[in-house]
N, C-alpha and C positions, 0 to 999 in steps of 0.2 A: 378859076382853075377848071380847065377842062375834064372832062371825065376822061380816065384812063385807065393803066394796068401800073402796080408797083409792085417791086419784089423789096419785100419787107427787110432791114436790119442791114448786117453787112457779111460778106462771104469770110469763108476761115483763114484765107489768107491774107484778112485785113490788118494791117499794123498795127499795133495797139486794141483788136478787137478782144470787145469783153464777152463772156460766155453767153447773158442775156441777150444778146443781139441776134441769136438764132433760132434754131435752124432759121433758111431766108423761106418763106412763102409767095407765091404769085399769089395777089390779090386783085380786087378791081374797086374804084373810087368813085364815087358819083360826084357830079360837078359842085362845086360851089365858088362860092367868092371868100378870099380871105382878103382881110385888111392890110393893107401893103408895109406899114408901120406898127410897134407895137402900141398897146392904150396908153396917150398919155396922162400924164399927172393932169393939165387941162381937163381933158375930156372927162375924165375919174370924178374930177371935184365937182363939175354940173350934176353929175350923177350924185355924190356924198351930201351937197349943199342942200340939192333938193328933195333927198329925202328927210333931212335933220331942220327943214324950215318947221315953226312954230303950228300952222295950218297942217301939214302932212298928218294924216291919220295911220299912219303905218305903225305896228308894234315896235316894241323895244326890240325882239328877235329880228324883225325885217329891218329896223332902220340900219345904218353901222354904228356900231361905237365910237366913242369919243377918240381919235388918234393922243394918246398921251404924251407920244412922243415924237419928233420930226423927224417920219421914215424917211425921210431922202438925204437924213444924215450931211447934208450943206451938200451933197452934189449937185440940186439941181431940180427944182420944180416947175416953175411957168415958162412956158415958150417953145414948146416939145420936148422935154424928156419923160422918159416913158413913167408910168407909176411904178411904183416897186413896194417889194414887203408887204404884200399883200396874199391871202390865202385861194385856194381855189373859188373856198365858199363865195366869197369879198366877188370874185371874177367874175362867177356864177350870178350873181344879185346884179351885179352893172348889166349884164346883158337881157336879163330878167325886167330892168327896168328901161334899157332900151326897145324891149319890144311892147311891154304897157304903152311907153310913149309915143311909138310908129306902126304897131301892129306887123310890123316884124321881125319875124322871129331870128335870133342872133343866140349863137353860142360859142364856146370853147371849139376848137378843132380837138378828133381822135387824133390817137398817135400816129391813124396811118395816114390819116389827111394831112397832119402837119407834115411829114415824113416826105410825103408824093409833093407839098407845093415846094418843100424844101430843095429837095432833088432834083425838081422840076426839068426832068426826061435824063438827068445823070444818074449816075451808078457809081459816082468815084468815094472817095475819104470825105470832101467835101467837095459843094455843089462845082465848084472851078474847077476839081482836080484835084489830084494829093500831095501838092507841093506848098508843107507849110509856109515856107519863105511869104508865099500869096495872102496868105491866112489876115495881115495885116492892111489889105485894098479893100478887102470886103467885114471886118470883123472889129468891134474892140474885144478886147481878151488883155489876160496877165499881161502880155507883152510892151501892150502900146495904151493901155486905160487910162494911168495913175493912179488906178484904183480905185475909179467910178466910171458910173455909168457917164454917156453924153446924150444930146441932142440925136433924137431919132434921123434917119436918111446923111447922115453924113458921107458914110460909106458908101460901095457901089455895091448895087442888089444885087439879085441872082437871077436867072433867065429870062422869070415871070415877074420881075420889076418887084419883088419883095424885098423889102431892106432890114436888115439886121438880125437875119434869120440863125445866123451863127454869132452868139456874143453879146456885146450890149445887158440885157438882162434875160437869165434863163424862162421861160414860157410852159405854163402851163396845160396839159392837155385834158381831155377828157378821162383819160383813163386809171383804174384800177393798177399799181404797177404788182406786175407775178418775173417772177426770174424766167419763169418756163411758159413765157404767154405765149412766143411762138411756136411751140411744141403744139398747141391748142387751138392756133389759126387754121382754118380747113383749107387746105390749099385752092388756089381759085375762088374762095367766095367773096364776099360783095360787101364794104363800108364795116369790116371785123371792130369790134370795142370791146373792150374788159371794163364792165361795169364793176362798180364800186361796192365791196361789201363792210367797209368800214372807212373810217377817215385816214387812216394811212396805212400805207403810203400812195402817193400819186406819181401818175411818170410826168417829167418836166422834160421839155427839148430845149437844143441850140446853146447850152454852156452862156458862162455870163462875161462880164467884164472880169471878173476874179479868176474865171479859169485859164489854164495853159490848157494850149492847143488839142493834147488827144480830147479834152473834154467837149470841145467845139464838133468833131468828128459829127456827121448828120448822123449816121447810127447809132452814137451814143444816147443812153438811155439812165436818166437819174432819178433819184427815186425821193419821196417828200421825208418829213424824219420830225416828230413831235419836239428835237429838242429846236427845233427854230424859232420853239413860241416860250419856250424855256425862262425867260426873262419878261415875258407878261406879267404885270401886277394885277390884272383883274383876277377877280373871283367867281365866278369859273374862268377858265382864259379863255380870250376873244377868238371866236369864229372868222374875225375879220383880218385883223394884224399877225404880221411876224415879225417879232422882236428883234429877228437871230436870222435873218435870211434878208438882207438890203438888197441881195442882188435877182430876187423874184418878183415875175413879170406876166404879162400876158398879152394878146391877139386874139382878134374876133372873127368868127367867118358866119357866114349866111349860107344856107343850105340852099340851091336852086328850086328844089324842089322844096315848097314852102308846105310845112307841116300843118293840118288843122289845127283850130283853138283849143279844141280836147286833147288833140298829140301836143301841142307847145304847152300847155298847162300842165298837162300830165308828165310831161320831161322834164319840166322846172320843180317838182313835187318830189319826184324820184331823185335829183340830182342833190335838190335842199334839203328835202327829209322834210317837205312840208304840204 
């Protein structure tokens, strides 16, 4: 993703615009790479296997928990569908041990990076334009799912070759969510994030398989909600799984400008709480 400029949320004359999507702000985005597909179930489990092997030295806090139950609820595991049911922390840790393994550094997209690769140089309802009719070339959503997710890249991507940026399973960002975050953006500044002062809520983009169409909207903005873990049987409940949220997902991007060992340590510390 190239470096550029975005104008944050969506204007007042957006159909179906919610109150949080404003004011809009000029901002500017520094380059990075995001993953053209969401994580899959594949890619997750080399990550899960390897930490829960018998030799791994890593704590009970860092390894994940035992999955109790089969998040992918029969939609859909091996062969590319994305992970799901999974928490930010869970998202945070995959990336975390992707860069132990390559010594580079990977994380979450802000909501404004996700937002600008989404858009990718549009400005409409969604990245094609705002003619829902379209919504189903590029999208699974309510309309055409069955009421699961599928196989990542089925659909046709958006400008910058990202696939399933709207639908499929909704995407985790970095962010803190505040109703009044744009109110708070300085207009014109540089790579804006709402750091986190507590575990919920989080802003999530791109609606899921289960939503109808306004929720697909690139402006749209959701927000995380402790009852998704609601039906956990652990004691305390899991940092990792969501009981109550099958259609939670995420994507990874690379910052181009690669943070030193103290900043990628130091980030991963602040974000885990460790």
């Amino acid at each position: 993703m190239p470096a550029g400029k975005l104008l944050t949320g969506s204007s007042s004359n957006e159909k179906n615009r919610n109150a949080d999507e404003g004011p809009q702000k000029n901002v500017s985005v520094s380059a990075f790479w995001m993953a053209a597909y969401e994580t899959s179930r594949d890619a997750f489990d080399v990550f899960y296997k390897d930490e829960n092997t018998p030799q791994n030295t890593a704590d009970a806090i860092t390894r994940p928990s035992q999955q109790y139950i089969d998040f992918s609820l029969g939609m859909g595991k091996e062969g590319g569908y994305p992970v799901n049911s999974l928490s930010q922390y869970a998202a945070l840790m995959y990336c975390r041990w992707l860069y132990g393994k390559t010594g580079i550094f990977y994380r979450l997209p802000t909501e404004a990076e996700w937002e600008y690769a989404c858009r990718a140089g549009s400005n409409s309802t969604y990245y094609f334009g705002n003619d829902t009719s379209q919504l189903g070339t590029y999208a699974w959503y309510a309309a055409n799912s069955d009421n699961k997710f599928h196989k990542s890249g089925e659909k046709l991507p958006n400008a910058w070759n990202l696939y399933d940026m709207l639908g499929n399973v909704t995407e985790w960002t970095l962010d803190y969510y505040d109703e009044k975050a744009y109110e708070k953006i300085k207009e014109n500044s540089t790579d804006p994030v709402a750091f986190a002062t507590s575990r919920y809520p989080k802003v999530l983009k791109g609606g899921s398989y289960a939503d109808e169409a306004i929720a697909l909207r690139v402006a749209n903005r959701m927000r995380s909600d402790p009852s998704w873990n609601r039906r956990d049987p652990q004691i305390p409940k899991s940092k990792w799984w969501l009981t109550d949220a099958p259609s939670v997902g995420f994507r990874i991007v690379r910052p181009f400008k690669q943070p030193t060992k103290e900043e990628a340590e130091s980030f991963y510390k602040r974000y885990l709480g460790q």
